[in-house]
C-alpha positions as CSV (number, residue, x, y, z in Angstrom):
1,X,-10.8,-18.5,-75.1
2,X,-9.7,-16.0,-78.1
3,X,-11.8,-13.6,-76.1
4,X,-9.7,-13.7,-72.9
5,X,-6.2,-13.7,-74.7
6,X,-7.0,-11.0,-76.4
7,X,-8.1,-9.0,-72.7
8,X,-5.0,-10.3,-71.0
9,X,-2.9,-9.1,-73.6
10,X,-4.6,-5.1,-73.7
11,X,-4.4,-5.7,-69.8
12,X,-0.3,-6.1,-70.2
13,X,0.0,-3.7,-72.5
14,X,-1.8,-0.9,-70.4
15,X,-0.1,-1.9,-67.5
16,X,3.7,-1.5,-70.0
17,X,1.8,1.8,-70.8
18,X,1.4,3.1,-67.3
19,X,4.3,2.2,-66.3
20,X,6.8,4.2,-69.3
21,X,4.1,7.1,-69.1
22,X,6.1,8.4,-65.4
23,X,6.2,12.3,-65.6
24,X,9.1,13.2,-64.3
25,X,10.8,16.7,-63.3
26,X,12.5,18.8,-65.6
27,X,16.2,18.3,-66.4
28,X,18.1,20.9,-65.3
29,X,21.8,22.4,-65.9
30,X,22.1,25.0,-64.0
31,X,25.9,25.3,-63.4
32,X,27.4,23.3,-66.6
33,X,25.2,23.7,-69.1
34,X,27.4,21.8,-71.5
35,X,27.5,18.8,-69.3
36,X,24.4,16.3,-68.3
37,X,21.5,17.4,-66.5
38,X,20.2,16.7,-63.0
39,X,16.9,15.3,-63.1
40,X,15.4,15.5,-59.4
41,X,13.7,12.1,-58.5
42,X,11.1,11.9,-56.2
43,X,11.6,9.8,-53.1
44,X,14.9,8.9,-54.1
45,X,16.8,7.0,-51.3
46,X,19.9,9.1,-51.8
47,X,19.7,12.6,-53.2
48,X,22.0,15.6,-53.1
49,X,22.3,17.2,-49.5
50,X,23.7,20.4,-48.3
51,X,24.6,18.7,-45.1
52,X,27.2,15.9,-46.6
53,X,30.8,17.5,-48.0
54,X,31.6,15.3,-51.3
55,X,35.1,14.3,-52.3
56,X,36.4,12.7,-55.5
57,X,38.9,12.8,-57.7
58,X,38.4,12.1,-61.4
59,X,40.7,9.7,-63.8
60,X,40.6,11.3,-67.0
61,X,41.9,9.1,-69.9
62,X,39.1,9.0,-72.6
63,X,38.8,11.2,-75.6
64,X,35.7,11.7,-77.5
65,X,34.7,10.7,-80.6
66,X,33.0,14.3,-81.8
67,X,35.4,16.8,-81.3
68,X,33.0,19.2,-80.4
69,X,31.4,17.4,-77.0
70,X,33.6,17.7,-73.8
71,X,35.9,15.3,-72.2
72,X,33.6,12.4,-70.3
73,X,35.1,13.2,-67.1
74,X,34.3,17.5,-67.3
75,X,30.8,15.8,-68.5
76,X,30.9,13.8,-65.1
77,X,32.0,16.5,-63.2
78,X,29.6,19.4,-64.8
79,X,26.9,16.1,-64.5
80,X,27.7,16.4,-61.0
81,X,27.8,20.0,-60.4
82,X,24.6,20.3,-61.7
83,X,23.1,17.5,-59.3
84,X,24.4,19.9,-56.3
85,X,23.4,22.9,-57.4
86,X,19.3,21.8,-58.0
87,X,19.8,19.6,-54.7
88,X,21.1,23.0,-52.8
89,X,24.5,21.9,-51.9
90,X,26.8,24.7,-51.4
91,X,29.5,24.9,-53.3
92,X,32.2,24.8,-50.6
93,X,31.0,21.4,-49.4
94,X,32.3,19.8,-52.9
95,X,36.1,19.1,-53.2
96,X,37.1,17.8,-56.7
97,X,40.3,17.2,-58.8
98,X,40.7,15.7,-61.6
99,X,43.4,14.5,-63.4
100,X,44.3,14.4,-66.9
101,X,46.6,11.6,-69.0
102,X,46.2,9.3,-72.0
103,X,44.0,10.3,-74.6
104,X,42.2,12.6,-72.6
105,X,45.4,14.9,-72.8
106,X,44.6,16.7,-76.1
107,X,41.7,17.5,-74.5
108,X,42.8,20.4,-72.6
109,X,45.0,21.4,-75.5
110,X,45.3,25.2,-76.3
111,X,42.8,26.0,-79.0
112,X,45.2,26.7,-81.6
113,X,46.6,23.3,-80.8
114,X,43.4,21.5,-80.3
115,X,42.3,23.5,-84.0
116,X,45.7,22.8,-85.7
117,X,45.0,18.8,-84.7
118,X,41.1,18.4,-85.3
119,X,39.8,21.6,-87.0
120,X,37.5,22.8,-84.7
121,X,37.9,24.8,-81.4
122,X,38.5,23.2,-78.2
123,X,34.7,22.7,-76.3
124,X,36.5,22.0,-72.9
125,X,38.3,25.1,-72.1
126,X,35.5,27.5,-70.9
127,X,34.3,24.6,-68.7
128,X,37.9,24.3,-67.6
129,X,38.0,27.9,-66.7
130,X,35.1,27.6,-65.1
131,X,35.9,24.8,-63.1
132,X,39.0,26.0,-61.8
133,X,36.9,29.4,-61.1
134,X,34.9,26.7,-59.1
135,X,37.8,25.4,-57.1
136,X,38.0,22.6,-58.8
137,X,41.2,21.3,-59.2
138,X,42.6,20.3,-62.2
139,X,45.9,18.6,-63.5
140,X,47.7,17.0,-66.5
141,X,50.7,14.1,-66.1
142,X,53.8,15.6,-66.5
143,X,55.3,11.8,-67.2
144,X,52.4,11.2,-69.8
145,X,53.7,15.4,-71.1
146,X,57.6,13.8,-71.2
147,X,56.7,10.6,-73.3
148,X,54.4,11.8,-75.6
149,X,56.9,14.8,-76.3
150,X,53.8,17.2,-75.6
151,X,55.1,21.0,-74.6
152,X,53.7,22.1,-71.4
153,X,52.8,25.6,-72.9
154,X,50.7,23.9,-75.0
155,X,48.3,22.7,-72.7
156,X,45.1,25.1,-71.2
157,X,46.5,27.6,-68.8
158,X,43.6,26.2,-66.3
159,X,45.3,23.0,-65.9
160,X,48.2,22.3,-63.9
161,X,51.4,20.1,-64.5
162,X,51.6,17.3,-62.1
163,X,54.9,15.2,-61.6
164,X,53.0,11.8,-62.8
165,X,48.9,11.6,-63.0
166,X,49.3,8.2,-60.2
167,X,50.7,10.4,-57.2
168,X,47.8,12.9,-58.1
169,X,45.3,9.7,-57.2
170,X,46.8,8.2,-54.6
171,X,47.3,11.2,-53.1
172,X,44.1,12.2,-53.1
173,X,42.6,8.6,-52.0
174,X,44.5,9.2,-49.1
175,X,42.9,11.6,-48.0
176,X,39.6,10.0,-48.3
177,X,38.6,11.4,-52.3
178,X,36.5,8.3,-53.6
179,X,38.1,7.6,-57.3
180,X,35.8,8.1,-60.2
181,X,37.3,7.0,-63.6
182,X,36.4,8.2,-67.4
C-alpha cells in the first residue's frame, strides 16, 4: 500500500515534469528591442499573418514605477511590433496611434524635463522616434497639457498635441481601430 503511494506520486511528479520541461523557440525582439519579445508558438490557433492589416489605437495613462523602463503602452506596442516582424507582417499592413494623457504624460517629457523631474534620462524617446519613423502615430491631450499647466514645448518633438486624448479614441474606433488600454 506504502509501495503504490509512493509510485503514484513519482508518476505525478514526472508527468508535472514533462509537462514544464516544453522547449520552446527563442524570444525575439527584432524591431523594439526595449519592449517584450515575440515568442513564436507552435500550432498556435492565431498567429501573426502578412495577409490581415491590424488596427488599434493605444490608451496610454500609466507611468512606471522604474524610471528607466518605457511606458506600458510603447512596451505593448514595441511587444507588438516585434510579434509582426518574426510573424512576417509587413509593416504597411499595421496602423497604430496611440494616445497619451494622465500619468503617462511625463512620459514623453523632453529629457531635460524628464531628468530635471526623476534624475535619469528619458527611456521612451528613441522608441518614440522610432515609432513615428514607423508610422506610428502618436499624440498627447492638449486638455490633460491645459489642466495640468504642462508647456507644449516641453513634451518629445515625436509626439503630437491633440485637442482632448477622447476625440483621439473615438475617432479612431470609428474607423474600425480596436482600443487597447495601458
Amino acid at each position: 500500500m506504502y509501495a503504490r503511494l509512493i509510485l503514484a506520486s513519482a508518476l505525478v511528479c514526472c508527468c508535472a515534469a514533462a509537462s514544464f520541461g516544453q522547449k520552446w523557440p527563442a524570444a525575439k525582439a527584432p524591431a523594439f528591442p526595449e519592449a517584450d519579445p515575440y515568442v513564436t508558438i507552435p500550432g498556435a490557433a492565431i498567429s501573426p499573418t502578412s495577409a490581415s492589416t491590424y488596427s488599434a489605437v493605444f490608451d496610454a495613462t500609466k507611468f512606471v514605477s522604474d524610471r528607466k523602463t518605457i511606458l506600458p503602452a510603447l512596451n505593448a506596442v514595441g511587444g507588438l511590433m516585434n510579434d509582426f516582424a518574426v510573424g512576417g507582417t509587413p509593416n504597411e499592413k499595421v496602423h497604430f496611434v496611440v494616445v497619451f494623457h494622465g500619468a503617462a504624460t511625463d512620459g514623453i517629457l523632453d529629457n531635460t524635463h524628464y531628468k530635471q523631474m526623476y534624475g535619469v534620462d528619458n527611456p521612451n524617446l528613441a522608441v518614440l522616434a522610432k515609432m513615428r519613423k514607423m508610422g506610428i502615430e502618436l499624440y498627447v491631450c492638449g486638455q490633460f497639457l491645459a489642466a495640468s499647466k504642462i508647456d507644449p514645448a516641453t513634451i518629445s518633438k515625436d509626439v503630437t498635441v491633440a485637442a482632448d486624448a477622447y476625440l483621439v479614441l473615438i475617432g479612431y474606433q470609428n474607423k474600425g481601430y480596436g482600443l487597447m488600454s495601458f
